[in-house]
Backbone as CSV, one residue per row, in Angstrom:
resi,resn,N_x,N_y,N_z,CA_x,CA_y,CA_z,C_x,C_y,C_z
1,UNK,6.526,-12.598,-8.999,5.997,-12.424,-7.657,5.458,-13.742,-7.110
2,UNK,4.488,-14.648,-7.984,3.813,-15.510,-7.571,4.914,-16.719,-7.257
3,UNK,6.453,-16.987,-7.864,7.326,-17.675,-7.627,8.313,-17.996,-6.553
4,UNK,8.517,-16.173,-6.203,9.263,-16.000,-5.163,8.037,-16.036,-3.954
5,UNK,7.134,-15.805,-4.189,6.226,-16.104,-3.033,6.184,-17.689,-1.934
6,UNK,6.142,-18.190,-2.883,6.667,-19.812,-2.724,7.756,-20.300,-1.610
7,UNK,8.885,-19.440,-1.795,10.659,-19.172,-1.392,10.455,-18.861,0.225
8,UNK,10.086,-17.309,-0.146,10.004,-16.955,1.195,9.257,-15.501,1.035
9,UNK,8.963,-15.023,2.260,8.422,-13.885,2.803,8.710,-12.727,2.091
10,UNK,8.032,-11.453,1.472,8.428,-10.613,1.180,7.795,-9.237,1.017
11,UNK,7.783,-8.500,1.256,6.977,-7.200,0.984,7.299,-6.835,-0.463
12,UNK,5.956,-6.747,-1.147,5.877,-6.185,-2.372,4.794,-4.575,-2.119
13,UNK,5.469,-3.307,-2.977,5.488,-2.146,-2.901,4.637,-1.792,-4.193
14,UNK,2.852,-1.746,-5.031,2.775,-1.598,-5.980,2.674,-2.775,-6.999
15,UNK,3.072,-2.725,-8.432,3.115,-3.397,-9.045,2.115,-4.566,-9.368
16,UNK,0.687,-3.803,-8.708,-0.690,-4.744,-8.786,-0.551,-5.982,-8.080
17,UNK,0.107,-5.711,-7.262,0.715,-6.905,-6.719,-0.878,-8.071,-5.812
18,UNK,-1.678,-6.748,-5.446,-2.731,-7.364,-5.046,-3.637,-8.176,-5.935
19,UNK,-3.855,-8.237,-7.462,-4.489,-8.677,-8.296,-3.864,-10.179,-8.672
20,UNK,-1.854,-9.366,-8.857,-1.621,-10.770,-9.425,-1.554,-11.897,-8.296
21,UNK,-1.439,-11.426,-6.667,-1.412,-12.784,-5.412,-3.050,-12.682,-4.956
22,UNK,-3.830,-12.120,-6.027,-5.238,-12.419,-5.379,-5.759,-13.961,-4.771
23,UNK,-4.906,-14.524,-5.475,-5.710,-16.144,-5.270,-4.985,-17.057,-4.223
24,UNK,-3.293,-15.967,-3.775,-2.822,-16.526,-3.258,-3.208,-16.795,-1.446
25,UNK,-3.398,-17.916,-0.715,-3.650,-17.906,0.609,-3.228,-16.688,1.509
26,UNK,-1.399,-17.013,1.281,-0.419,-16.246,2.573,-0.066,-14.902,2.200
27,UNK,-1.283,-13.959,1.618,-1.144,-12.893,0.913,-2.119,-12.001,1.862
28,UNK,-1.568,-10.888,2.141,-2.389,-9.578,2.887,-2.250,-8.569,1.593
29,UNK,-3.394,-7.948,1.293,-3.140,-6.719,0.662,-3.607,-5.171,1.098
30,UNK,-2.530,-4.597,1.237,-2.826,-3.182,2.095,-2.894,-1.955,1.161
31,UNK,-3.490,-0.979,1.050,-3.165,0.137,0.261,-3.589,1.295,1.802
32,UNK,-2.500,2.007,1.950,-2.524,3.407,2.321,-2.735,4.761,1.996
33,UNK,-3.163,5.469,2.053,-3.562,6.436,1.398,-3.495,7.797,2.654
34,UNK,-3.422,9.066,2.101,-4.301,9.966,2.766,-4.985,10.976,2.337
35,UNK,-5.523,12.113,2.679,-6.357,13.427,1.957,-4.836,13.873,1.010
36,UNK,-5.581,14.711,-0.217,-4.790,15.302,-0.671,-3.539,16.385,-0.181
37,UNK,-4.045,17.366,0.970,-3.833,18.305,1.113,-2.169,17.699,2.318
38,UNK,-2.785,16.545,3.010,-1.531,16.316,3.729,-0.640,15.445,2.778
39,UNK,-0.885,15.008,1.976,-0.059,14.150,0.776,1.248,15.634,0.277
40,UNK,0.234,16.591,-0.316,0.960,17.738,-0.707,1.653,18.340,0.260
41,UNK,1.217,18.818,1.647,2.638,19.229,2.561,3.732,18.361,2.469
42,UNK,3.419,16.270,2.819,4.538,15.605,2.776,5.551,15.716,1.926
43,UNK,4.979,15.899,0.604,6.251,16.080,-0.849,6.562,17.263,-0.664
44,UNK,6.173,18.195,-0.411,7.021,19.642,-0.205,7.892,19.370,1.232
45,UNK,8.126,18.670,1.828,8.911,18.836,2.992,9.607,17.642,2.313
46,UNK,9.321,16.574,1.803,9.727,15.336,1.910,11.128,15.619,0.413
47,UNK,10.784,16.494,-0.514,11.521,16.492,-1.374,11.625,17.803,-1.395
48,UNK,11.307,18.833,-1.060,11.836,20.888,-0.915,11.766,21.047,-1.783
49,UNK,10.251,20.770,-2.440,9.686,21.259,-3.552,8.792,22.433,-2.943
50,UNK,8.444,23.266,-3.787,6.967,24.159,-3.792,5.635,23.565,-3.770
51,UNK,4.182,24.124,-3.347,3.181,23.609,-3.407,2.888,23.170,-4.985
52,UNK,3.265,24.452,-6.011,3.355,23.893,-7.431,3.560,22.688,-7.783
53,UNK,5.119,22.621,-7.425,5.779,21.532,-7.388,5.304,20.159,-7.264
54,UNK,4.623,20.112,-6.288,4.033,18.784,-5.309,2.780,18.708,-5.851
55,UNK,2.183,19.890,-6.261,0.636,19.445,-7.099,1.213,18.761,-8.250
56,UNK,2.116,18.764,-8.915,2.186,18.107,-10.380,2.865,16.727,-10.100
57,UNK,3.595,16.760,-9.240,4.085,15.587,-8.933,2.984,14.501,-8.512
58,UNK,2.226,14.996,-7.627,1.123,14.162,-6.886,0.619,13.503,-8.074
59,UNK,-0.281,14.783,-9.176,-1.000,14.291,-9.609,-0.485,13.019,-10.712
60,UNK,1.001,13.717,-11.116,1.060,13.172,-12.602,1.767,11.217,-11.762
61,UNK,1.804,11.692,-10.851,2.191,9.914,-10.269,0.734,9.300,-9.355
62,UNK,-0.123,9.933,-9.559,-1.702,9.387,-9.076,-2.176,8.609,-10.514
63,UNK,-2.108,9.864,-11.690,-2.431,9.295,-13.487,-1.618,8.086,-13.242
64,UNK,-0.433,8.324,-13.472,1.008,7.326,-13.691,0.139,5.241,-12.643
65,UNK,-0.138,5.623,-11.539,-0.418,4.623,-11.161,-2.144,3.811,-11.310
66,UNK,-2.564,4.839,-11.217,-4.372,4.608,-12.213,-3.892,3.372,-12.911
67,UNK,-3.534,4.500,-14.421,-3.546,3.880,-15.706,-2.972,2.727,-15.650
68,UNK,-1.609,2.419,-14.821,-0.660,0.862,-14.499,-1.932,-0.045,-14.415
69,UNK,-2.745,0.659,-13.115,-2.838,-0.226,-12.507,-4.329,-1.057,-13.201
70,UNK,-4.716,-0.212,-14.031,-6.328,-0.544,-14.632,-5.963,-1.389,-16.109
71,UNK,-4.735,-0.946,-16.869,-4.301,-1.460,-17.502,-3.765,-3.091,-17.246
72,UNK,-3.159,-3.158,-16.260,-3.147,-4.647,-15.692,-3.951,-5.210,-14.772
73,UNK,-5.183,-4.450,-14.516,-6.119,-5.307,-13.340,-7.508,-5.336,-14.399
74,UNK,-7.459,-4.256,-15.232,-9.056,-3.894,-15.553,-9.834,-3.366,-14.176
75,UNK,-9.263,-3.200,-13.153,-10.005,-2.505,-11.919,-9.550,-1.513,-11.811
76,UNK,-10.451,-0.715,-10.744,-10.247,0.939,-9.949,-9.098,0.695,-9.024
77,UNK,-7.916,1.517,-9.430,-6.871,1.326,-8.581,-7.475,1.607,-6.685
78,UNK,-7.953,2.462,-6.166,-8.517,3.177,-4.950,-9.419,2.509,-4.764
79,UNK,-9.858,1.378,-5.315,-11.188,0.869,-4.526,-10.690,-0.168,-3.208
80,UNK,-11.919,0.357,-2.349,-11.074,-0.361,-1.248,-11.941,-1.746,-1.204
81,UNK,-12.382,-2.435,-2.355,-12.894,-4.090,-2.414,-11.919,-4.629,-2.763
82,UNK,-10.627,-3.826,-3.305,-9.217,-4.600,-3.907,-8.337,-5.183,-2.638
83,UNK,-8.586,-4.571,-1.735,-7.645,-4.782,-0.776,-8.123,-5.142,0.572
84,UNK,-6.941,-6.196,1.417,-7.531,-6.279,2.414,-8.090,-5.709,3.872
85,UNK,-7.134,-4.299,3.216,-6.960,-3.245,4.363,-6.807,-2.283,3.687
86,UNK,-7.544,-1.213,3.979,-7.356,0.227,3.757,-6.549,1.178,5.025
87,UNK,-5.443,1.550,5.139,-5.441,2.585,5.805,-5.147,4.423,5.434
88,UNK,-5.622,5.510,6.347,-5.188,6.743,6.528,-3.978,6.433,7.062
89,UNK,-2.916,7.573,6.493,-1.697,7.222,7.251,-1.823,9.024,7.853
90,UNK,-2.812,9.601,7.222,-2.361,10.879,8.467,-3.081,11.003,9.336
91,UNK,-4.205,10.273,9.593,-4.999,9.666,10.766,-4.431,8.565,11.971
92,UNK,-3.526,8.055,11.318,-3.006,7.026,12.164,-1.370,6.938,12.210
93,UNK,-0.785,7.720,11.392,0.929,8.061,11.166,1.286,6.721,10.115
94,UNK,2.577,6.392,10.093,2.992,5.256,9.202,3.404,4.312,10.487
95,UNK,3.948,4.449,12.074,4.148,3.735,12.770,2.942,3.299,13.347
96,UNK,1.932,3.482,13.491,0.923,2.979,13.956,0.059,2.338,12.740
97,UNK,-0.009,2.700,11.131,-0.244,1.938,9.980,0.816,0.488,10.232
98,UNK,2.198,0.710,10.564,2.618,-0.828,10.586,2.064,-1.634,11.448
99,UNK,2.185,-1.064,12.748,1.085,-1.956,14.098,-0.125,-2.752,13.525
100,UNK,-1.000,-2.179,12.980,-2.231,-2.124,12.603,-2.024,-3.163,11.565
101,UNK,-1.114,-3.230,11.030,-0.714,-4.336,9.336,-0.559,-5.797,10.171
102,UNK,0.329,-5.526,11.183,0.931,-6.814,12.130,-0.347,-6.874,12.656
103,UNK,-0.734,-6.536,13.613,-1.899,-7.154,14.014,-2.889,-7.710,12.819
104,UNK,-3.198,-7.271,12.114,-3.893,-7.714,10.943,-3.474,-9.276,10.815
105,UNK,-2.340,-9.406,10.700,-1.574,-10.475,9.783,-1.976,-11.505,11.070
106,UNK,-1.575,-11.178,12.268,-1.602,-11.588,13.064,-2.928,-12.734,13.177
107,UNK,-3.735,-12.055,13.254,-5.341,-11.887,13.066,-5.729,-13.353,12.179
108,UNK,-5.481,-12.468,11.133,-5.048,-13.463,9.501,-4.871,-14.723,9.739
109,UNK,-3.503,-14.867,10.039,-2.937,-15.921,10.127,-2.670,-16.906,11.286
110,UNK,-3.179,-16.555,12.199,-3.203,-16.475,13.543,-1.747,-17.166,14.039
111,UNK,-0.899,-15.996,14.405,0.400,-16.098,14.698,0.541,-14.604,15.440
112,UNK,1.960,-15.027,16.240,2.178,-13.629,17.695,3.088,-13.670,16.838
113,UNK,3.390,-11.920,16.824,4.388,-11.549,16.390,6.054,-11.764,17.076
114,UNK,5.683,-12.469,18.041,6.585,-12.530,19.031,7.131,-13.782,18.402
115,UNK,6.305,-15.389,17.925,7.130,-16.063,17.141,7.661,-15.830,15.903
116,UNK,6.764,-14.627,15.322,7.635,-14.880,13.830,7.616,-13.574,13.535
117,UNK,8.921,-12.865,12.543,8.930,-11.656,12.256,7.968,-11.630,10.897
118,UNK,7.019,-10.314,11.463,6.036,-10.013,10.402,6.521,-9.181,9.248
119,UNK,6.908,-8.255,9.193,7.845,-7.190,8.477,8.970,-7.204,8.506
């Protein structure tokens, strides 16, 4: 990550990615999140699973990313001191979470999105 960072521009998805470019300057780190209950409708519509279904899934990939992530940070995956931005995405949708990222960056780095593509 820290190599290709160097290269060029890239969205990284996970992978503690905020711990290991902590030190890096041209680094934003975002974690999204929302309440449980709209997480669980999304996977039942999103994959035509059952509520069953989507409770085990949720949870056993909530464990699944914890443990990654404490195991390679020694930190609380959900804490929002890890990151530079917290958003709700069912408070604000995922198209208005990207707005909100660009302006951020924007902000950040102080650049119009109009000269340079942010995402």
């Amino acid at each position: 990550m820290q190599e290709l960072l160097h290269h060029e521009s890239y969205v990284c998805i996970g992978r503690a990615a905020d711990f290991v470019l902590k030190d890096e300057p041209n680094v934003v780190s975002v974690y999204l999140d929302a309440p449980y209950e709209f997480r669980l409708k999304r996977e039942m519509k999103r994959q035509g699973i059952s509520e069953q279904e989507a409770v085990k899934y949720i949870d056993r990939l909530d464990k699944y990313r914890n443990s990654y992530y404490m195991y390679h940070t020694g930190r609380q995956w959900k804490n929002p001191e890890n990151y530079d931005l917290c958003l709700n995405t069912e408070s604000l949708g995922l198209d208005h979470c990207v707005e909100l990222i660009k302006k951020f960056m924007e902000l950040k780095f102080g650049i119009c999105s109009s000269e340079k593509e942010i995402l």
